[in-house]
MDAnalysis code that builds the backbone (N, CA, C; Angstrom):
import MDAnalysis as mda
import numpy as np

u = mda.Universe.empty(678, n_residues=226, atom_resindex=np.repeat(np.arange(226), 3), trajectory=True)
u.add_TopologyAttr("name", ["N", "CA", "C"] * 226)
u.add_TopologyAttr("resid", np.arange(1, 227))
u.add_TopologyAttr("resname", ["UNK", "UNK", "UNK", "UNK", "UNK", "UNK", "UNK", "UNK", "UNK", "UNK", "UNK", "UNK", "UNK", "UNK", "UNK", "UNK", "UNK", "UNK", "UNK", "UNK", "UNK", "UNK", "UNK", "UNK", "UNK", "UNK", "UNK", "UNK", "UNK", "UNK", "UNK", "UNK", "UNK", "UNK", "UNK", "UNK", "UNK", "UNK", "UNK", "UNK", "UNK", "UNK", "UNK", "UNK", "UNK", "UNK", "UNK", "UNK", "UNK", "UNK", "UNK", "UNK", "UNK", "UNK", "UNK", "UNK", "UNK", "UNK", "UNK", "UNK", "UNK", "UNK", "UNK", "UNK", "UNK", "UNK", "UNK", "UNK", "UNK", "UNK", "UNK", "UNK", "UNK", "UNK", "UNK", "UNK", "UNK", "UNK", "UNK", "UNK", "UNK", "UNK", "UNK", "UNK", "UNK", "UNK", "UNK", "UNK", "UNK", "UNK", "UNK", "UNK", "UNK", "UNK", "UNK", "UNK", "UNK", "UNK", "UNK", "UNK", "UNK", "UNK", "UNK", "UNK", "UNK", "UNK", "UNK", "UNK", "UNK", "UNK", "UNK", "UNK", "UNK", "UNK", "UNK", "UNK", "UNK", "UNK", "UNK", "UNK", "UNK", "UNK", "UNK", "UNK", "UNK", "UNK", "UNK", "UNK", "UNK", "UNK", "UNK", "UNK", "UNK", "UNK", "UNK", "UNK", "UNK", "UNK", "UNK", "UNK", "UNK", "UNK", "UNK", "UNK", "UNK", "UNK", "UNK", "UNK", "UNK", "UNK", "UNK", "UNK", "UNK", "UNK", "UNK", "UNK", "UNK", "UNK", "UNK", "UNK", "UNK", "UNK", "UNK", "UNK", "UNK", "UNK", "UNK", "UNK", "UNK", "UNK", "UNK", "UNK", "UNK", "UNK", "UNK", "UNK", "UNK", "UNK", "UNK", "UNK", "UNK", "UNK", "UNK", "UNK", "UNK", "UNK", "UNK", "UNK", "UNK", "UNK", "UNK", "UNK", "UNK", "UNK", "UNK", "UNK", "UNK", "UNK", "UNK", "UNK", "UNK", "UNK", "UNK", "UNK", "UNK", "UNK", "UNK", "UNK", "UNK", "UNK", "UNK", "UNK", "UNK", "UNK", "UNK", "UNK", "UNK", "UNK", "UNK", "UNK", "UNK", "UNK", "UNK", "UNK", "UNK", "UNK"])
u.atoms.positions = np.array([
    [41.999, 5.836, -3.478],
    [42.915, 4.913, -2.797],
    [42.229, 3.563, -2.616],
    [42.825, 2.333, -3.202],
    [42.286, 1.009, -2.699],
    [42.254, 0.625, -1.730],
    [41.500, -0.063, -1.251],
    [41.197, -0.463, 0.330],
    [41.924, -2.087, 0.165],
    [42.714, -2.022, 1.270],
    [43.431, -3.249, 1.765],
    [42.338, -4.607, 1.996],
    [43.175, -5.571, 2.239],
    [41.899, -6.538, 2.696],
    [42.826, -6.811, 4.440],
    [43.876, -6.586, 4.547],
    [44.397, -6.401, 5.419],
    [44.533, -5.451, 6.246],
    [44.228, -5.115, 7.784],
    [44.242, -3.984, 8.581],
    [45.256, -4.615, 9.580],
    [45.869, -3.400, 10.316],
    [46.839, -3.926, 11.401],
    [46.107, -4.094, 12.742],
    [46.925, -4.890, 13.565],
    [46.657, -5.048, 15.088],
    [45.087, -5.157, 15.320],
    [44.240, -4.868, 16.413],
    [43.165, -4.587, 17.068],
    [42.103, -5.004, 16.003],
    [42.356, -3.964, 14.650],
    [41.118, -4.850, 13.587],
    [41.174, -5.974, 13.310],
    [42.316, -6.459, 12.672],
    [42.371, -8.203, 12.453],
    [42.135, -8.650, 13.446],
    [42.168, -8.645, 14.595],
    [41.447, -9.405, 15.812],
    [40.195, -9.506, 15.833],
    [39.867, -8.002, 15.533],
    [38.065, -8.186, 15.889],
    [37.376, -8.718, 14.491],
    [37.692, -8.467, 13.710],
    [37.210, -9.489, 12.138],
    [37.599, -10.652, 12.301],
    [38.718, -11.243, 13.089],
    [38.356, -12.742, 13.580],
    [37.767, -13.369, 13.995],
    [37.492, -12.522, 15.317],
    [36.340, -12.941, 16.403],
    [34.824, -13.092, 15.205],
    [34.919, -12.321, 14.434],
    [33.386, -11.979, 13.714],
    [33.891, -13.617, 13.129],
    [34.838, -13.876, 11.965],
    [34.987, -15.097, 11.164],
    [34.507, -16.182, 12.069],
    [35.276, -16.082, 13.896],
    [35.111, -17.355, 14.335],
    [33.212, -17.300, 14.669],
    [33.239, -16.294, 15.193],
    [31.753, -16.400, 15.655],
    [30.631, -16.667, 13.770],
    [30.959, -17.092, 12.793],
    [30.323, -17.396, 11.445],
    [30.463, -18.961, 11.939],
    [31.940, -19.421, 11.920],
    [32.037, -20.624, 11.995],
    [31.026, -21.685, 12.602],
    [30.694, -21.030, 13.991],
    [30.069, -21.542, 15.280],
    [28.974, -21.326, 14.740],
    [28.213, -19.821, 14.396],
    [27.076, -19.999, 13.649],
    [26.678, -21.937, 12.406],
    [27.634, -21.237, 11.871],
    [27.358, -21.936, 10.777],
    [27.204, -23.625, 10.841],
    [27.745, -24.004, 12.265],
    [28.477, -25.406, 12.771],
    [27.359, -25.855, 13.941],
    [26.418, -24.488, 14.692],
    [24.918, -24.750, 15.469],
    [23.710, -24.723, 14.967],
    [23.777, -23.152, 14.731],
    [22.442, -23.076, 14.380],
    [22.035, -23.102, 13.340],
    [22.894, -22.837, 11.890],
    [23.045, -23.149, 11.012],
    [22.085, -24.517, 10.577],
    [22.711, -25.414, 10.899],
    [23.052, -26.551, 10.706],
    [21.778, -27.281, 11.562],
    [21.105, -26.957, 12.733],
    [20.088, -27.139, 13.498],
    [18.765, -27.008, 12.927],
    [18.740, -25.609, 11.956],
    [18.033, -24.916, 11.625],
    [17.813, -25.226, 9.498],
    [18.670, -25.839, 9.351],
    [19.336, -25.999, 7.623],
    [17.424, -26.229, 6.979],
    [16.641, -26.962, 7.152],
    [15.550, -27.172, 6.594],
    [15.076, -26.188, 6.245],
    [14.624, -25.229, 7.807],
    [14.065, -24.182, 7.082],
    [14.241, -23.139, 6.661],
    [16.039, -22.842, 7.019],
    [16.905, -21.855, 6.425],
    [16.809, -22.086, 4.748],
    [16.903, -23.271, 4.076],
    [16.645, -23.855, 2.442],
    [15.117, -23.293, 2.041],
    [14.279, -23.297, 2.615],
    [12.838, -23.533, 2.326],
    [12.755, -22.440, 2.329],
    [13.056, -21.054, 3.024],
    [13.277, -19.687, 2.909],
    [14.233, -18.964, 1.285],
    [15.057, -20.133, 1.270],
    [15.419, -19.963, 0.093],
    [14.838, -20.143, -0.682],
    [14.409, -21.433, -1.079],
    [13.411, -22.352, -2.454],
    [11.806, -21.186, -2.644],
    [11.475, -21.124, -1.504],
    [10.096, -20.448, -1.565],
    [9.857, -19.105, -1.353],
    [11.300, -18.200, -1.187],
    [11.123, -16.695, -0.638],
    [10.724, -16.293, 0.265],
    [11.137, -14.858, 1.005],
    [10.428, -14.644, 1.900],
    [9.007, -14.145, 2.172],
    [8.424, -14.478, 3.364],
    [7.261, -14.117, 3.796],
    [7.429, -13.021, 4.510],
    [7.609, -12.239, 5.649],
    [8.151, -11.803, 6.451],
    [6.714, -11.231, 7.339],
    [6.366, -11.744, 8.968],
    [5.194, -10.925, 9.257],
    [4.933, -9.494, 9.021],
    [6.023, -9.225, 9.204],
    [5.782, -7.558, 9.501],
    [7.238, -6.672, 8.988],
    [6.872, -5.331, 8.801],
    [8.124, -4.205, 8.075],
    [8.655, -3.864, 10.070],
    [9.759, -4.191, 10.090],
    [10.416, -3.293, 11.384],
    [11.027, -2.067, 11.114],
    [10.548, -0.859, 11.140],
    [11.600, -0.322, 11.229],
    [12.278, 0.760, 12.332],
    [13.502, 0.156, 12.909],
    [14.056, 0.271, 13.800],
    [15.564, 1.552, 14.124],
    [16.024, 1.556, 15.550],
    [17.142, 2.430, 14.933],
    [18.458, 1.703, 14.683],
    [19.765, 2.220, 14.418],
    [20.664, 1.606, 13.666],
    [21.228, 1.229, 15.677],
    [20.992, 1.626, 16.446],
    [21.899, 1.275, 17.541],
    [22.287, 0.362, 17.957],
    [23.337, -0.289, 17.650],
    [24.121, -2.053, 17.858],
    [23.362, -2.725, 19.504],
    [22.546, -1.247, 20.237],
    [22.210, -2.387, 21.402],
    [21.313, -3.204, 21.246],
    [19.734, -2.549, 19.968],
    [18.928, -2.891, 19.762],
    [18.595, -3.582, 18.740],
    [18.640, -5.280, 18.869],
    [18.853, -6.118, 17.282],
    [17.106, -6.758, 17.713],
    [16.406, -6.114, 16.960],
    [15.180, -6.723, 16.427],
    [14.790, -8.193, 16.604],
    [15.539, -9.308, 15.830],
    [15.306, -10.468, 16.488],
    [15.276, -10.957, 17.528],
    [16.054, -10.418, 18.629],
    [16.760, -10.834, 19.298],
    [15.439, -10.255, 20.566],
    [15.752, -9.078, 20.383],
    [14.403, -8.495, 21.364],
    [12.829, -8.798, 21.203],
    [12.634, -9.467, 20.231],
    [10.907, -10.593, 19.942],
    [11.203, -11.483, 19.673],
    [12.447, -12.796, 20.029],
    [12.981, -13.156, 19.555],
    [11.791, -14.418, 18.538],
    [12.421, -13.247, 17.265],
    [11.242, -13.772, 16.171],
    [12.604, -14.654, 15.428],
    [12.160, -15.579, 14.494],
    [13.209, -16.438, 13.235],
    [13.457, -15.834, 12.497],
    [14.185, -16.495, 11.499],
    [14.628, -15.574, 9.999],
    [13.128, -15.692, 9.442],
    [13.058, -14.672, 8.677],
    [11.981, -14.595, 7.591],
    [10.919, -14.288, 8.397],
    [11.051, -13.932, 9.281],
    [9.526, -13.301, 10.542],
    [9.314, -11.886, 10.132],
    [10.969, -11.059, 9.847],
    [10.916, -9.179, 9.924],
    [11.262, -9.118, 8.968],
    [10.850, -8.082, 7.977],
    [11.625, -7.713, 7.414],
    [12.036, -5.608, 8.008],
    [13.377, -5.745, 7.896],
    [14.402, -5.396, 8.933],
    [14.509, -3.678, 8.381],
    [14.217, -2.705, 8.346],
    [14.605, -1.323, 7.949],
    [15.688, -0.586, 9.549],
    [16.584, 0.108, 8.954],
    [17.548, 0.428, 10.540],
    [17.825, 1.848, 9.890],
    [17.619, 2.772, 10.601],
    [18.150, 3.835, 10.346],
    [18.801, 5.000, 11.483],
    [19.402, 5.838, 11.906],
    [19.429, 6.841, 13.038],
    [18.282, 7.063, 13.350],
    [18.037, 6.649, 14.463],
    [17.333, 7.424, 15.166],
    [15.526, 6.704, 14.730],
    [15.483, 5.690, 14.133],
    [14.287, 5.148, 13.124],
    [13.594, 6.238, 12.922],
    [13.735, 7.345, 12.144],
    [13.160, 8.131, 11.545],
    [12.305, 7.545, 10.450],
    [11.091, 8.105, 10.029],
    [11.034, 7.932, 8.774],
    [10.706, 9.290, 8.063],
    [11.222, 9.592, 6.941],
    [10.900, 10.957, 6.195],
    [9.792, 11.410, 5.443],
    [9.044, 12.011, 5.461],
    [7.292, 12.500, 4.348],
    [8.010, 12.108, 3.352],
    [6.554, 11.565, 2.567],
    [6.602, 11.262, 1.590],
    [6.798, 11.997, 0.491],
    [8.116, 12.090, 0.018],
    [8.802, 12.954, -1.206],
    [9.484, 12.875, -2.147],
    [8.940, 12.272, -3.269],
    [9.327, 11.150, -4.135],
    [10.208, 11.975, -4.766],
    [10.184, 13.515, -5.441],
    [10.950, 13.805, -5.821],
    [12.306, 14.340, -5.321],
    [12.417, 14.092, -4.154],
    [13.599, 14.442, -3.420],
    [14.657, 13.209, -3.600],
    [16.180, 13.584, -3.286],
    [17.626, 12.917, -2.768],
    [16.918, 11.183, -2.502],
    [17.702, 10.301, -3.148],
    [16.833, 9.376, -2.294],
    [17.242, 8.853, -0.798],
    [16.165, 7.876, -1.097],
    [15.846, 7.453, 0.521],
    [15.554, 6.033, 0.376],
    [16.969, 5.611, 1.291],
    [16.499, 4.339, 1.534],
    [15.587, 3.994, 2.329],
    [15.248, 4.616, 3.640],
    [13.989, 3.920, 4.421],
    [12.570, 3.608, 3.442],
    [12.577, 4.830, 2.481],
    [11.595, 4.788, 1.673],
    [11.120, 3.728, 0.475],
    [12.694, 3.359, 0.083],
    [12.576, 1.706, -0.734],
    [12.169, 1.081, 0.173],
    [12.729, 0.642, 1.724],
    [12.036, -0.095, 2.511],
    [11.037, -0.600, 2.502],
    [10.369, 0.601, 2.599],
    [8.839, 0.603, 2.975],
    [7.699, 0.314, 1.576],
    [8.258, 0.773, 0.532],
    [7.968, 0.403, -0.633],
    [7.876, -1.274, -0.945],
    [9.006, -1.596, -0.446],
    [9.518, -3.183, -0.946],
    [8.416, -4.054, 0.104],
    [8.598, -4.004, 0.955],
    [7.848, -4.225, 1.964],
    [6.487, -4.114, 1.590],
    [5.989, -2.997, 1.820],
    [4.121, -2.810, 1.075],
    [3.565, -3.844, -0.070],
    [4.722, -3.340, -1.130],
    [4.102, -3.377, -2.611],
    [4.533, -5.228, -2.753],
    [5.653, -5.217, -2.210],
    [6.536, -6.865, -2.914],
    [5.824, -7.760, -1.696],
    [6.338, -7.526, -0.695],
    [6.008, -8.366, 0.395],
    [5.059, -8.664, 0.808],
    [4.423, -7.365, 0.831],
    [2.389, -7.586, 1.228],
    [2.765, -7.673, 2.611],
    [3.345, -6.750, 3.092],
    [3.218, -6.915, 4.846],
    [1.850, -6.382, 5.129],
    [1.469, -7.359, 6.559],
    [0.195, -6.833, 6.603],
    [0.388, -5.630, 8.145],
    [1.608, -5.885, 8.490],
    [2.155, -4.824, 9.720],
    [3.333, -4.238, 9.527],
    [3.415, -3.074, 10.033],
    [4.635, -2.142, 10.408],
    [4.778, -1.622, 11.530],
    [5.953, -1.792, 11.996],
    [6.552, -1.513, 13.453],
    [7.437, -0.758, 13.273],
    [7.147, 0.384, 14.105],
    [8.360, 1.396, 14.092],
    [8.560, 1.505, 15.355],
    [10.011, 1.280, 15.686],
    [10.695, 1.111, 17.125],
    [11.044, 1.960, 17.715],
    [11.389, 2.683, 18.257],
    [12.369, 3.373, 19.460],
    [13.019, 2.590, 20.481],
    [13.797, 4.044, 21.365],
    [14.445, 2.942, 21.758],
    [14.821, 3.943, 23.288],
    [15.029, 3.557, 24.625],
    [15.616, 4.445, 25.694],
    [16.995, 4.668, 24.799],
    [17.708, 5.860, 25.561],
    [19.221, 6.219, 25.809],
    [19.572, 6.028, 24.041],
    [18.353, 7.148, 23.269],
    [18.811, 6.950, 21.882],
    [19.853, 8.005, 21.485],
    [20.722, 7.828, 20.823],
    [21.597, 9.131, 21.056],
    [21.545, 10.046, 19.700],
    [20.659, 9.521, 19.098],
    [20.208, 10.698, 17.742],
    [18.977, 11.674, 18.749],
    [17.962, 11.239, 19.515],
    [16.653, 12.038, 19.777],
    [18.100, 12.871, 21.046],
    [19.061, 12.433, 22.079],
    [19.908, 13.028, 22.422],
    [20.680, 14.185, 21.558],
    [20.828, 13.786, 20.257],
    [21.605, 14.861, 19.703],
    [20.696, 16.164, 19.626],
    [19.533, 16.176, 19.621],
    [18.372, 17.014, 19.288],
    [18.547, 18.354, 19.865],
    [19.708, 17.908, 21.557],
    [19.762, 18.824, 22.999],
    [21.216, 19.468, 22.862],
    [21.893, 18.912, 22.028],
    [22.994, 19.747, 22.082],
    [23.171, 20.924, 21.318],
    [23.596, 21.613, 22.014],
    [23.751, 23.742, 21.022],
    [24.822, 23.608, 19.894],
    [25.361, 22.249, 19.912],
    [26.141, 22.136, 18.725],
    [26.479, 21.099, 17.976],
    [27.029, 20.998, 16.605],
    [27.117, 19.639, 16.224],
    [28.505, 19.967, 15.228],
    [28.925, 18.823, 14.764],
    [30.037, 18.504, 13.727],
    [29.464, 19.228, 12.557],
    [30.086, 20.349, 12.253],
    [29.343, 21.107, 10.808],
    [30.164, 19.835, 9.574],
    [31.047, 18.909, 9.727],
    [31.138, 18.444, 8.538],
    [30.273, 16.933, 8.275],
    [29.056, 16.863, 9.574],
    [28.648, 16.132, 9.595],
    [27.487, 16.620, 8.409],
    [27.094, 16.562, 7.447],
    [25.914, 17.268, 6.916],
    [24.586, 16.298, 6.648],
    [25.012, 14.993, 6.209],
    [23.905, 14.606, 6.208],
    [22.893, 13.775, 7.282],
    [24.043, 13.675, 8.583],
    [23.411, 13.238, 9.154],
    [22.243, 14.975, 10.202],
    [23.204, 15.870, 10.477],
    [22.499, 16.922, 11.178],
    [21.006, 17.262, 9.845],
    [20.850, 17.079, 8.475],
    [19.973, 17.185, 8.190],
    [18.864, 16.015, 8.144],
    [18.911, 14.933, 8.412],
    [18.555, 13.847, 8.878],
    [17.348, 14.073, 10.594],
    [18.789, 14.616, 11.226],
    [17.936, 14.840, 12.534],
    [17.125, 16.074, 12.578],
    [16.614, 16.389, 11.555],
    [15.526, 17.631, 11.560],
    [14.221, 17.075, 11.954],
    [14.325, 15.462, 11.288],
    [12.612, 14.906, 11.349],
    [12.984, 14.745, 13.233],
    [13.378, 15.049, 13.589],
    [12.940, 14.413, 15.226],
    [12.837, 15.948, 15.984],
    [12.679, 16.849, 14.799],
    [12.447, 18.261, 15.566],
    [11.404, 18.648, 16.561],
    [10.169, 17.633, 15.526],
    [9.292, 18.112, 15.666],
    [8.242, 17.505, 17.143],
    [9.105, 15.906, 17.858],
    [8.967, 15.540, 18.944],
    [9.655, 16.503, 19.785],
    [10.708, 16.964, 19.634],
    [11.130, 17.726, 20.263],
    [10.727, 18.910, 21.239],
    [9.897, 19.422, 20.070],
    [8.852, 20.756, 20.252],
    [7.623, 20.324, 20.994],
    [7.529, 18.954, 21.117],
    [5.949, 18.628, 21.770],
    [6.743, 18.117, 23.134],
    [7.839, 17.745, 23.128],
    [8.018, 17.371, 24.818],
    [8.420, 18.513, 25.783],
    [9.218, 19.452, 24.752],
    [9.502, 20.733, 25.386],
    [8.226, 21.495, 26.094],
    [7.137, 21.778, 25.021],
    [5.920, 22.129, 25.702],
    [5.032, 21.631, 26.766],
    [4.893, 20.144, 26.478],
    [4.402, 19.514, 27.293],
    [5.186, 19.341, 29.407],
    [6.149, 19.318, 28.791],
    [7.330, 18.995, 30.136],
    [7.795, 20.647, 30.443],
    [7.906, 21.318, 29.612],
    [8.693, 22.828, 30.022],
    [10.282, 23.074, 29.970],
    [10.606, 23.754, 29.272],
    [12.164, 23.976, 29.038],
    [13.407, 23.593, 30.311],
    [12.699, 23.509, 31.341],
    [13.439, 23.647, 32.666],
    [13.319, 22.237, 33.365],
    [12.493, 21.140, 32.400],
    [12.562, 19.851, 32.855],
    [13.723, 18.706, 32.843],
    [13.638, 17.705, 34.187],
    [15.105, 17.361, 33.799],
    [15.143, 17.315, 32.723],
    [16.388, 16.858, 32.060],
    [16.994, 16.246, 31.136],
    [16.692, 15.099, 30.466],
    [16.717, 14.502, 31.735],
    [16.520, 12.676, 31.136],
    [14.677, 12.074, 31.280],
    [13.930, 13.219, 31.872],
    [12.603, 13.560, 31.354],
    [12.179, 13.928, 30.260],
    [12.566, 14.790, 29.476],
    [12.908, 15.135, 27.931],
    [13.495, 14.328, 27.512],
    [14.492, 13.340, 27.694],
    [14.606, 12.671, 26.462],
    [14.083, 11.424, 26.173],
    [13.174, 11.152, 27.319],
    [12.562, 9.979, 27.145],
    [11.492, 10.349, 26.556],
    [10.669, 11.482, 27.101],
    [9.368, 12.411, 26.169],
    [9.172, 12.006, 25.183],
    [10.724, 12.547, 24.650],
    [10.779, 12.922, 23.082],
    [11.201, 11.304, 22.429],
    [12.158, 10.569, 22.917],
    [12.076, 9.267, 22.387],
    [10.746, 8.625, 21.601],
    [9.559, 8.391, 22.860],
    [8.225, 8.105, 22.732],
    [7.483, 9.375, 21.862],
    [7.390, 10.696, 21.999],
    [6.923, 11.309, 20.815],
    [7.276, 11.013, 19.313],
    [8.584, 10.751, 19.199],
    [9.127, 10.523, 17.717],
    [8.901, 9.346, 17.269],
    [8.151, 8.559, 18.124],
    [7.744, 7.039, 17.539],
    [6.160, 7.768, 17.115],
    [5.912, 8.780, 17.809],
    [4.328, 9.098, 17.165],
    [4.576, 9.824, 15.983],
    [5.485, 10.933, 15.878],
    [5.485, 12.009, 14.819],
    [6.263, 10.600, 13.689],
    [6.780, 10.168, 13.442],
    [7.437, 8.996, 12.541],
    [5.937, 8.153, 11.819],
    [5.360, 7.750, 12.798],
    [3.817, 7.299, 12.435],
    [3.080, 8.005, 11.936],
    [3.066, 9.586, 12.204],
    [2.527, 10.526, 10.987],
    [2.954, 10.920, 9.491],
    [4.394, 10.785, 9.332],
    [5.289, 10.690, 8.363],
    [5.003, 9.402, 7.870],
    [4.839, 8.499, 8.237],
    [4.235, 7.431, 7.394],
    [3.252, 7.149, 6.612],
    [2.303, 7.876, 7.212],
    [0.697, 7.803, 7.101],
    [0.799, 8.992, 5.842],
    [1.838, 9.971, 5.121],
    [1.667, 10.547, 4.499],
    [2.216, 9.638, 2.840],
    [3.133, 8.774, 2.963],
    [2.873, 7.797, 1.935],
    [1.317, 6.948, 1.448],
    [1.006, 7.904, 0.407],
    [-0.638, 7.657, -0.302],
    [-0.693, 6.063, -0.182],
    [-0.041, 4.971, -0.816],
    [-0.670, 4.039, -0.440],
    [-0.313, 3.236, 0.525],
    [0.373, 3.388, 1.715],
    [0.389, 3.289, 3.203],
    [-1.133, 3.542, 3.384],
    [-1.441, 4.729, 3.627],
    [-2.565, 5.190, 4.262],
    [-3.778, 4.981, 3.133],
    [-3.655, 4.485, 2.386],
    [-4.287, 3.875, 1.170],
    [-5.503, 2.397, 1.995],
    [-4.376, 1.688, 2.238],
    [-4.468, 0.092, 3.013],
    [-4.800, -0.105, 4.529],
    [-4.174, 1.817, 5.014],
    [-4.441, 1.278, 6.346],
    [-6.229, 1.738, 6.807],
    [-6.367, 2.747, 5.544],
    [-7.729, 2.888, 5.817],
    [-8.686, 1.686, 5.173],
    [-8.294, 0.628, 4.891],
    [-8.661, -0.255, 3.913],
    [-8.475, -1.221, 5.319],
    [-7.955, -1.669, 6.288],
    [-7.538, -2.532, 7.446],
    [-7.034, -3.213, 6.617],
    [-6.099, -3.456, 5.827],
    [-5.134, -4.332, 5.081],
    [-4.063, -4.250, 6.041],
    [-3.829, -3.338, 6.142],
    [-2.103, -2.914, 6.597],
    [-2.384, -1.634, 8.127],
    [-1.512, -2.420, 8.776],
    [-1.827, -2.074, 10.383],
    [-0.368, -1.801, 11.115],
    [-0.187, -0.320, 11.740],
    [0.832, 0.149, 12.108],
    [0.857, 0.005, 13.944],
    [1.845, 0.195, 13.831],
    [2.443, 0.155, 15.397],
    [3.667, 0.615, 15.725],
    [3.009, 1.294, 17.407],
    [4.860, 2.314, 17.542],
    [4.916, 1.382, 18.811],
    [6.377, 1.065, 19.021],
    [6.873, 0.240, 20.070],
    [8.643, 1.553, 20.685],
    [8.581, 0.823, 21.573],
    [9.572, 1.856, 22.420],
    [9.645, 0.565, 23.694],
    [11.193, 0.719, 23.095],
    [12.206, -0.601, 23.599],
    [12.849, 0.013, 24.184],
    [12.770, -0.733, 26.381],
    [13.545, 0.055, 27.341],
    [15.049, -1.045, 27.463],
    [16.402, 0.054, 26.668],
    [17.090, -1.024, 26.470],
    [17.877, -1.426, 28.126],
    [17.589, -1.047, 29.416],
    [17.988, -1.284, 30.982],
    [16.609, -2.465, 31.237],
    [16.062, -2.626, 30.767],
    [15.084, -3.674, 31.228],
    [14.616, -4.820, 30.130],
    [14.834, -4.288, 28.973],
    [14.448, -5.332, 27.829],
    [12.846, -5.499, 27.268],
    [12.072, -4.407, 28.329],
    [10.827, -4.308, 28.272],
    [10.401, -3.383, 27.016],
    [9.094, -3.896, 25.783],
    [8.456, -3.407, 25.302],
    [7.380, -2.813, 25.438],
    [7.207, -1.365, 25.351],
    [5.890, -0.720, 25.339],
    [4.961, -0.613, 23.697],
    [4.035, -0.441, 23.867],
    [3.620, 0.114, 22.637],
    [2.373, 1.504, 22.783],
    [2.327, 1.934, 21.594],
    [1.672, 3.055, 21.540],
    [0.252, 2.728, 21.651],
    [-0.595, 3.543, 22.284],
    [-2.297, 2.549, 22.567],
    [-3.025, 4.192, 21.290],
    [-3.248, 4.368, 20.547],
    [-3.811, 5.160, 19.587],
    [-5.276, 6.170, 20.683],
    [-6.009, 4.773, 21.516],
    [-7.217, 4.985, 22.121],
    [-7.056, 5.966, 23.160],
    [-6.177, 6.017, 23.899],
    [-5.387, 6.521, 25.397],
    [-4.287, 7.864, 25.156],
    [-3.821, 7.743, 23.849],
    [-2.683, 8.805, 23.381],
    [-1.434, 8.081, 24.558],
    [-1.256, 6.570, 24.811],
    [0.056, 6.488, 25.697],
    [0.145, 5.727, 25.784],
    [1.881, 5.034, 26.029],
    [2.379, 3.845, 26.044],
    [2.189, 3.005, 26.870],
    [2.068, 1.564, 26.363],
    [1.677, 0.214, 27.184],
    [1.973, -0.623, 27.861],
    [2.566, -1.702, 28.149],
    [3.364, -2.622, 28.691],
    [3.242, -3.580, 27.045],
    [3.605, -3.878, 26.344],
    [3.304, -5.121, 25.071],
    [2.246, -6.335, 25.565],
    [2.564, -6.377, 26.674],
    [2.162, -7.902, 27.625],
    [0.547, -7.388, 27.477],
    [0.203, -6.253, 27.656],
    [-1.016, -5.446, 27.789],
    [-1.801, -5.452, 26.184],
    [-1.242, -5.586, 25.176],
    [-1.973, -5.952, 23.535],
    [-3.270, -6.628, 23.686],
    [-4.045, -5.939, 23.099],
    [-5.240, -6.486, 23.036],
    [-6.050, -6.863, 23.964],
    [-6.041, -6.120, 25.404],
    [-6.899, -6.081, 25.909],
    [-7.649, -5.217, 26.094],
])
């Protein structure tokens, strides 16, 4: 069936609002910004660092470091999983990501985000799911395995919203191990070329933590490098 370019009521409204809010873009900052928006063009991107983040519309990357264009380059997935390295498997986009990024870009950092009130490391707790959901319930297998370390650590009988913050911040660690199993990731990072980081974004406060490797626990950001 062909897809319309026309939708009724409520959608054409909100694809307006998106058109008008381009306009205004395009008519401020656009236009404020035109030099080095061109020069990004003419010369390609640089980008400091690989983000990769979850897909949740609360949490937009720029906006929360508020870095420029051509600062991130941007990976979004449920839940920012990333999957072992398994070249011969289904593909994977996080995995071009991270590829494009490494090999093209020469990032010399990677950030893998979390996030409070994530509702994939949430799905982890429910006894049931949409069986015609398939690829996403096989998706949320990689966050099993935080799962199993907050359960132990905290105890089956802990609140709720103690576990899911646990496990939020565990799956930014187990994701960082899944990384480290791409050979030349861990190629560079034992080389200090290429330098990882887990961050866990409280989206009720706007506050960044990060993972301290030395301590096994999360930081205040403000706290880096001391």
């Amino acid at each position: 069936m062909p897809l319309r370019n026309t939708a009724p009521g409520q959608s054409v409204q909100r694809l307006k609002d998106f058109a008008a809010g381009n306009e205004t873009f395009q008519q401020t900052y656009f236009k404020k910004h035109e030099t080095q928006l061109l020069n990004l063009v003419k010369e390609g991107q640089n980008p400091r660092a690989l983000f990769i983040g979850c897909s949740d519309s609360r949490v937009i990357p720029d906006l929360i470091v508020q870095s420029s264009p051509g600062d991130l380059f941007v990976v979004r997935n449920v839940g920012n999983f990333v999957a072992p390295y398994k070249p011969d498997e289904d593909f994977h986009s996080t995995a071009a990501g991270i590829e494009y990024a490494v090999w093209v870009l020469e990032v010399s950092e990677i950030i893998i985000c979390g996030h409070s009130h994530c509702g994939a490391i949430e799905a982890l707790y429910k006894t049931s799911c949409d069986t015609s959901m398939i690829h996403t319930a096989k998706w949320l297998t990689l966050g099993e395995k935080a799962k199993s370390m907050a359960t132990v650590a905290l105890g089956d009988d802990a609140p709720k919203e103690e576990l899911l913050r646990a496990t939020e911040r565990l799956s930014i660690v187990t994701q960082i191990e899944n990384l480290l199993t791409y050979p030349y990731v861990k190629k560079l990072v034992e080389a200090e070329k290429l330098f990882i980081h887990g961050w866990y974004y409280d989206i009720e406060t706007g506050a960044i933590e990060y993972y301290d490797p030395d301590t096994y626990q999360f930081r205040p950001l403000s706290e880096l490098g001391e």
